[in-house]
C-alpha positions in Angstrom: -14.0 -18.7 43.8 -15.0 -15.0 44.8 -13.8 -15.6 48.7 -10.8 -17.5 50.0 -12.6 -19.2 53.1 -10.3 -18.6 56.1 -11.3 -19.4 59.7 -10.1 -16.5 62.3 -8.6 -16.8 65.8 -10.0 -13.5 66.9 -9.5 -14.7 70.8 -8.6 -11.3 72.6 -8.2 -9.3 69.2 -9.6 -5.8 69.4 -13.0 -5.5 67.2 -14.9 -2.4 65.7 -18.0 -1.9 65.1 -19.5 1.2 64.2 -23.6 1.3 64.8 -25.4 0.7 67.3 -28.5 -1.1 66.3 -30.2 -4.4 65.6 -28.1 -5.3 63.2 -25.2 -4.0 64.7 -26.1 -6.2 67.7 -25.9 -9.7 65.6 -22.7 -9.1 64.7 -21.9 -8.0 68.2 -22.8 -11.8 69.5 -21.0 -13.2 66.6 -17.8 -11.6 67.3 -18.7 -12.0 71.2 -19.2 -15.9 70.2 -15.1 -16.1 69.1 -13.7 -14.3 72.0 -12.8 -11.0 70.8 -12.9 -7.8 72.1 -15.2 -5.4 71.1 -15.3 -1.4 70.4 -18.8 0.2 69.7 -19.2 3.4 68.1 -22.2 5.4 67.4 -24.3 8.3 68.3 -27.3 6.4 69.0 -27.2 2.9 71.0 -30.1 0.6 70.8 -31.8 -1.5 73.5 -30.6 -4.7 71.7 -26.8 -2.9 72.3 -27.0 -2.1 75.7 -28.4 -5.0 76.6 -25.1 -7.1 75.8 -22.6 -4.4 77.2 -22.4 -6.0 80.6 -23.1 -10.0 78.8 -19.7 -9.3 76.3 -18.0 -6.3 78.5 -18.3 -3.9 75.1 -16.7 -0.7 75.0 -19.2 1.4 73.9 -18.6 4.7 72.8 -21.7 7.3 72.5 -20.4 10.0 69.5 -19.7 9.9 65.8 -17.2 8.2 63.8 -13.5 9.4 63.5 -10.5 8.1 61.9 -8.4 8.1 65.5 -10.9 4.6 66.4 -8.8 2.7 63.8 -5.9 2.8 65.9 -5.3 -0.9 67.1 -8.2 -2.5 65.9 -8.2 -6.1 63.9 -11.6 -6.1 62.2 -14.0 -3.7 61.8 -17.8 -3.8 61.0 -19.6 -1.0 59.8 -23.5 -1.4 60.4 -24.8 2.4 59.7 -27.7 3.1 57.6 -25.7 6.0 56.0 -23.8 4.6 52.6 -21.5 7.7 52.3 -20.3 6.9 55.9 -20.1 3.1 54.9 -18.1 4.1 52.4 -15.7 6.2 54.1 -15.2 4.2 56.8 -14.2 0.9 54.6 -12.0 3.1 52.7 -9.9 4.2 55.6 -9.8 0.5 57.0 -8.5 -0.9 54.2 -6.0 1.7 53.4 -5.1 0.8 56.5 -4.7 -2.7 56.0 -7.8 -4.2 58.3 -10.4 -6.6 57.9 -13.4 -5.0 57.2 -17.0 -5.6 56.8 -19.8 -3.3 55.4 -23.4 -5.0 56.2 -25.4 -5.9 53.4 -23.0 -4.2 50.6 -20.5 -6.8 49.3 -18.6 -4.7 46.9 -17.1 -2.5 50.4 -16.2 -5.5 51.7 -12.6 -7.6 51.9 -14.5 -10.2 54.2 -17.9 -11.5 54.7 -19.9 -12.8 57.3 -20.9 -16.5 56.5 -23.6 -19.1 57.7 -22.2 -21.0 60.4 -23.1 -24.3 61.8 -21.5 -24.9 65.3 -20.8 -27.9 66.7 -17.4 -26.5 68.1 -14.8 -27.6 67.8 -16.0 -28.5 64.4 -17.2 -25.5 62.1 -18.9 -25.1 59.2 -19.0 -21.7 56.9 -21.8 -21.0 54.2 -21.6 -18.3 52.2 -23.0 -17.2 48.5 -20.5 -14.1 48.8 -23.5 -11.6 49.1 -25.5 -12.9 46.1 -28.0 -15.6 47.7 -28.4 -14.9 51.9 -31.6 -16.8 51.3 -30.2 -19.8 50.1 -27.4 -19.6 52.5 -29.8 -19.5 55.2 -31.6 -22.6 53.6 -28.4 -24.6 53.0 -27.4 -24.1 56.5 -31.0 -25.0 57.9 -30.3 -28.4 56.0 -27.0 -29.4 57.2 -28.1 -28.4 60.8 -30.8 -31.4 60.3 -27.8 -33.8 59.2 -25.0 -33.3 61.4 -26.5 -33.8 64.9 -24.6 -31.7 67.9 -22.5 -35.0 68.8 -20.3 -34.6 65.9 -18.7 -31.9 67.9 -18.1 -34.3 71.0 -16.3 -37.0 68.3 -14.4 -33.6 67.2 -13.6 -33.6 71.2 -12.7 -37.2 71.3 -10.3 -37.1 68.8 -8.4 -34.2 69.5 -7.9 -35.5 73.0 -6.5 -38.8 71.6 -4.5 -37.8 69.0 -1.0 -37.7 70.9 -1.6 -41.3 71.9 -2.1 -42.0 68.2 1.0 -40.7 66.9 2.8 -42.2 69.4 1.7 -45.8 68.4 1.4 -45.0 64.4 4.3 -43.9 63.0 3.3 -43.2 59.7 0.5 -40.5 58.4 -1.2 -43.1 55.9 -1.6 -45.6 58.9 -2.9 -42.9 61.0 -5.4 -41.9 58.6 -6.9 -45.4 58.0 -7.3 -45.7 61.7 -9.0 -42.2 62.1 -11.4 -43.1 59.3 -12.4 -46.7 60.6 -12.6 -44.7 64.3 -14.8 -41.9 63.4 -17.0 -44.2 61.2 -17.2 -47.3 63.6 -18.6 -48.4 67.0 -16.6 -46.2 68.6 -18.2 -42.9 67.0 -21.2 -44.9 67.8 -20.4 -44.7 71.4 -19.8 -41.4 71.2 -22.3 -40.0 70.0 -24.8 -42.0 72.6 -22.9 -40.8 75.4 -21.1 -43.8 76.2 -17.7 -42.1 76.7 -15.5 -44.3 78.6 -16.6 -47.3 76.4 -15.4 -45.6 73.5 -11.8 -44.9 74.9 -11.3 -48.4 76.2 -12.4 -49.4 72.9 -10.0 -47.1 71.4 -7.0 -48.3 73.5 -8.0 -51.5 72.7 -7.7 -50.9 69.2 -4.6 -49.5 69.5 -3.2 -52.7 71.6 -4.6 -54.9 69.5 -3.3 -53.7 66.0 -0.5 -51.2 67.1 1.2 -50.8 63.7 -1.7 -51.7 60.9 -0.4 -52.3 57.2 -1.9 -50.2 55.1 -3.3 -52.5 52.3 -3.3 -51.5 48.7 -6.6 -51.5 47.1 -8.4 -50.5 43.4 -11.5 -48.6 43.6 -12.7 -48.8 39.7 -15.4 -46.0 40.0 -17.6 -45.0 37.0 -17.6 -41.2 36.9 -20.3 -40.7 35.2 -20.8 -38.9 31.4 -20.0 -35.4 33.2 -22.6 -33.5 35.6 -21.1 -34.6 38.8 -24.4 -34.5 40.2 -24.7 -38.1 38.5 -21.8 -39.3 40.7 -23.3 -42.3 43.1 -22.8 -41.7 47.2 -20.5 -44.8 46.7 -18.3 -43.3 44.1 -18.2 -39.9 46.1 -16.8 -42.0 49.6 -14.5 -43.9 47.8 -12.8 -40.6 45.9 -12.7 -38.7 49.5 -10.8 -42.0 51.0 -8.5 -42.4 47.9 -4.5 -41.6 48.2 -4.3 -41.5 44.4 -6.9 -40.6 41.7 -5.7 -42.5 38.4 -8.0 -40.3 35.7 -9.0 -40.1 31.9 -9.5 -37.3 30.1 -13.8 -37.8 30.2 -13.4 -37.0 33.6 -14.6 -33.2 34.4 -12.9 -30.8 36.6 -15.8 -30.3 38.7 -15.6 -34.6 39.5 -12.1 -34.3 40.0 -12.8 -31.7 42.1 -14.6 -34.1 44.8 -11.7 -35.8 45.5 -9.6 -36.1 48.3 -7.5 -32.4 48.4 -4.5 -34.1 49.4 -4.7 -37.2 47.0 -2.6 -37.6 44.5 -4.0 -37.0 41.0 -2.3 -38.7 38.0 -3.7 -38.1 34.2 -3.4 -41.1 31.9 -5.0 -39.5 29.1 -7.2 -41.5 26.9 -7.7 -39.5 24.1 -7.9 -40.8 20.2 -4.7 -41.4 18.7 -2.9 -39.6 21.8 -3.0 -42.0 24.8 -0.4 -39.6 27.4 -0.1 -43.8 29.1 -1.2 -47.0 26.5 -3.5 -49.5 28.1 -0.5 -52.0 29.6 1.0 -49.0 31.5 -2.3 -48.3 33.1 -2.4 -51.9 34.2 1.0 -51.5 35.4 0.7 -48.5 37.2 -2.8 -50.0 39.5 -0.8 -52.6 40.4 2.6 -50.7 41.3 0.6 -48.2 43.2 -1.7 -50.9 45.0 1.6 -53.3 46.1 2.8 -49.9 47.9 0.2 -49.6 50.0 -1.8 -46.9 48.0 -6.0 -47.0 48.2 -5.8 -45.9 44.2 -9.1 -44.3 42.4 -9.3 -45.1 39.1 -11.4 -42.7 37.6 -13.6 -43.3 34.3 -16.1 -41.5 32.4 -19.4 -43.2 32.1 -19.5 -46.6 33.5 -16.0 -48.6 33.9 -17.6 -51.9 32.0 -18.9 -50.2 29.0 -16.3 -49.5 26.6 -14.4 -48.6 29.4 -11.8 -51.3 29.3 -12.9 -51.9 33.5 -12.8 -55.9 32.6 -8.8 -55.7 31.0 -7.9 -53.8 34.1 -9.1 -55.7 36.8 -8.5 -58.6 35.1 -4.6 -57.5 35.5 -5.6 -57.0 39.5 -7.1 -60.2 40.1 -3.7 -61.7 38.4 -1.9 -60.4 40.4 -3.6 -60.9 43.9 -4.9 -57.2 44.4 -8.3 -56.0 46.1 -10.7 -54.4 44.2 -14.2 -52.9 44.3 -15.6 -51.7 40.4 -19.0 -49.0 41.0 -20.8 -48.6 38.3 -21.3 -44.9 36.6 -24.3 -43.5 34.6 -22.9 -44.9 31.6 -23.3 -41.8 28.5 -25.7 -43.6 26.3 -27.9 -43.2 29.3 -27.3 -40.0 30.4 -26.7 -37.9 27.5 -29.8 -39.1 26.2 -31.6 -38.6 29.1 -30.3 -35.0 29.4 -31.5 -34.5 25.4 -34.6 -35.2 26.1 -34.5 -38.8 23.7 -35.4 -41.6 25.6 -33.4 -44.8 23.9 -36.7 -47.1 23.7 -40.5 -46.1 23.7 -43.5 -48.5 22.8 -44.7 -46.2 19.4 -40.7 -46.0 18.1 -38.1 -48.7 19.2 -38.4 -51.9 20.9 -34.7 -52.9 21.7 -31.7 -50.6 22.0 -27.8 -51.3 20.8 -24.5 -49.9 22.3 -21.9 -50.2 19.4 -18.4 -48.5 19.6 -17.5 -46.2 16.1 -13.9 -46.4 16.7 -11.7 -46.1 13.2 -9.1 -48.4 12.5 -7.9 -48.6 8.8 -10.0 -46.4 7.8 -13.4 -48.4 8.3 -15.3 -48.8 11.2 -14.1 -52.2 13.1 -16.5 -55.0 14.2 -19.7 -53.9 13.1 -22.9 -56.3 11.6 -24.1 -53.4 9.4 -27.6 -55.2 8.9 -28.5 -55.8 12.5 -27.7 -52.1 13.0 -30.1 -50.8 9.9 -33.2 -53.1 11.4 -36.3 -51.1 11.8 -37.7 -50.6 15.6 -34.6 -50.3 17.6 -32.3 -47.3 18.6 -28.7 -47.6 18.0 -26.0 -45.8 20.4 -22.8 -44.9 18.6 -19.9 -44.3 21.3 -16.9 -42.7 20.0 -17.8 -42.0 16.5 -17.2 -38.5 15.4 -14.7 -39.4 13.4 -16.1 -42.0 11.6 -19.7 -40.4 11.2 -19.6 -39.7 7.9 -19.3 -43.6 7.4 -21.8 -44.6 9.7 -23.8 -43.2 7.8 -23.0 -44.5 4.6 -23.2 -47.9 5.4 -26.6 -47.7 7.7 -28.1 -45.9 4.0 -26.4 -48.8 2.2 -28.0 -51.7 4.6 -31.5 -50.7 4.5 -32.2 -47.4 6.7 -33.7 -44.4 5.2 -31.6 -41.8 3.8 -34.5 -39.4 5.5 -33.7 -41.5 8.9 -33.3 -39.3 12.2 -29.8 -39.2 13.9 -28.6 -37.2 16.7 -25.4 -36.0 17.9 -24.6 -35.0 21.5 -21.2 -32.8 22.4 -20.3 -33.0 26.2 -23.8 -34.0 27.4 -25.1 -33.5 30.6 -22.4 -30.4 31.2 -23.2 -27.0 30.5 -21.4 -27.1 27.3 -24.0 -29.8 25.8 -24.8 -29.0 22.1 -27.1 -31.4 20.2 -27.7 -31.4 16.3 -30.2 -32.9 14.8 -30.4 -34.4 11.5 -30.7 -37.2 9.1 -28.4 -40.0 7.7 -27.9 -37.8 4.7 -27.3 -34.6 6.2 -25.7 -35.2 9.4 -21.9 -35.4 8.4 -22.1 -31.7 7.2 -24.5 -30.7 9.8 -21.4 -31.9 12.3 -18.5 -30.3 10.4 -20.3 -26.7 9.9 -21.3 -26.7 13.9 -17.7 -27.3 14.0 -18.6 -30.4 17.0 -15.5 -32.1 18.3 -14.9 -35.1 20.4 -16.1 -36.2 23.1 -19.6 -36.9 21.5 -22.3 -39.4 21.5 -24.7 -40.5 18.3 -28.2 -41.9 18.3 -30.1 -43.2 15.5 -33.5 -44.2 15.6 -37.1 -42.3 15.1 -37.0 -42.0 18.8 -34.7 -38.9 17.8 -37.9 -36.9 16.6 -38.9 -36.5 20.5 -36.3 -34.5 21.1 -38.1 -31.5 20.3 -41.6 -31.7 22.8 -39.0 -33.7 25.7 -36.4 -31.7 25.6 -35.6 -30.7 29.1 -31.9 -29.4 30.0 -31.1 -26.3 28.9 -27.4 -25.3 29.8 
């Protein structure tokens, strides 16, 4: 993050700005727009200034800049065409410990100017911190179209109600269910058409009705997908920004953990061969001890929940014991890793049928698997969790019938921008792996369909 975002109460504050033209004069009516008071300095003063002098009461000064118009300003803007002067200008500011803005030249800058979408008293700031004003401009143009002007009369609404509230709900997790079922309901709905006094005798009603609601424990089991966050569904994104507590593995990026719910509380179970920071029963355990206090609890896996995810073993645990529960399914990482490699797991000239098999060791040997079903021709096999034992796989596939010549991929993080792919064949993939030096988490595919990586390939991180 290049630029803490911070929103200013410049009400009253005393405001430079040095340059008098159209730019200048943009700045002017933002500044104007927050309240503050406004200083203008420059030899020459444009139309577009002096028209705003009586609109914003501006102090305009007609002369050059000096050091003494520092004294008891806030925030300065310098909007000169002269770079040396710029320069000088930011330099005194912030050796004197002000805010300071140099138009269009980042780097002299300790504050920027962002895009800003108004629906007062709800604000939202875009900025690229210099390096896109383009796309800054677009993105805001875009949320403009989505967030129609009423959100700033719900804003309205429930800042006038939110002393009646707290009188009637005690506790901050009861408040925040009722704020979230208020400002998603019929009564937002009345809002936003106008209907005012329906939606506060609604309100009140609500209130009357229900004065101290229980908050209910509940178990969102949300598939997070195999690591782009883009891949997240709208459902999985709600449910994270409602959560209390985010129960995660260790497949789950920073960037998705990073759409959660700021204040929720995050709690890492691990899930990593042979080093499980919480075995399976205390994950059980913990959904339900969270849940019976009341807690809405994400638990957060990578890929889909019901693909070797162990989702079933959990909410089976829940439904014992009488807990809610809602499972969303995630772009499971057969699918998307693939996908993102440019191999597409069944195609009419290569394979007819597709297999997800797990590679997990145990005894040295590769648990559970019908060796022969896996080495039949026209089919593409998905290996989840088999770095460990590729060298194996192999083996056995050569051993039951494939080709030692037969095409095999490997896929490190895929979908992120650390994806690596190596592609090889039964016989030379295990040293392939260990000179690329590939760790875990990974994803194998075997099958001809593997030779279309090359013209399909798509993603390049």
């Amino acid at each position: 993050m290049d630029y803490f975002p911070l929103f200013l109460d410049l009400k009253q504050k005393n405001c430079l700005v040095v340059g008098a033209g159209p730019v200048a004069a943009r700045k002017i009516e933002a500044l104007a727009g927050a309240g503050a008071q406004i200083r203008v300095v420059a030899p020459q003063i444009s139309t577009a200034v002096t028209d705003l002098q009586n609109r914003y009461n501006l102090d305009i000064q007609q002369k050059t800049f000096e050091a003494v118009d520092l004294t008891g300003i806030f925030l300065v803007v310098c909007a000169t065409d002269q770079h040396e002067l710029n320069k000088a200008i930011a330099a005194a500011a912030q050796q004197a410990g002000l805010l300071v803005n140099v138009v269009d030249n980042p780097a002299l800058c300790n504050f920027i100017f962002p895009a800003i979408v108004d629906r007062s008293p709800l604000l939202i700031a875009i900025t690229s911190g210099g390096a896109a004003p383009v796309l800054t401009r677009l993105l805001r143009a875009k949320i403009e179209t989505v967030i129609p002007a009423a959100y700033g009369k719900l804003a309205e609404f429930a800042e006038k109600f939110r002393p009646l509230v707290k009188q009637n709900l005690k506790s901050a997790p009861q408040r925040r269910i009722f704020w979230e079922n208020t400002l998603q309901g019929n009564i937002a709905e009345q809002v936003f058409t106008g209907n005012q006094t329906q939606a506060e005798a609604l309100l009140r009603e609500s209130l009357a009705v229900d004065p101290q609601p229980t908050a209910d424990g509940e178990v969102y089991l949300i598939g997070a997908g195999p690591g782009d966050p883009d891949l997240l569904t709208f459902r999985a994104l709600r449910l994270m920004q409602q959560a209390d507590v985010i129960v995660y593995d260790r497949l789950v990026s920073a960037e998705i953990m990073n759409l959660a719910r700021r204040d929720s509380e995050k709690i890492y179970v691990g899930k990593e061969r042979n080093n499980h920071s919480l075995p399976q029963e205390s994950i059980n355990a913990l959904l339900i001890t969270l849940a019976q206090a009341g807690k809405r609890v994400a638990r957060l896996k990578g890929g889909d929940p019901f693909i070797f995810g162990r989702g079933g073993e959990e909410i089976e645990t829940l439904m014992q014991q009488g807990i809610r529960f809602q499972v969303v399914p995630g772009i499971t990482a057969a699918s998307g890793c693939a996908s993102y490699a440019g191999i597409p797991l069944t195609h009419r000239d290569h394979a007819q049928a597709c297999l997800f098999v797990t590679g997990h060791l145990r005894d040295g040997s590769i648990i559970n698997q019908n060796w022969p079903q896996l080495a039949a021709p026209n089919q593409t096999v998905v290996i989840y969790m088999g770095l460990v034992g590729l060298e194996i796989i192999c083996r056995q596939l050569i051993a039951h019938g494939c080709a030692a010549g037969h095409p095999i991929a490997v896929i490190q993080q895929g979908t992120t921008k650390d994806q690596r792919i190596i592609i090889g064949t039964l016989t030379d993939m295990p040293e392939r792996v260990t000179q690329a030096g590939l760790k875990a988490p990974t994803l194998i595919i075997v099958g001809s369909v593997v030779t279309l990586h090359k013209q399909l390939a798509w993603f390049h991180p």
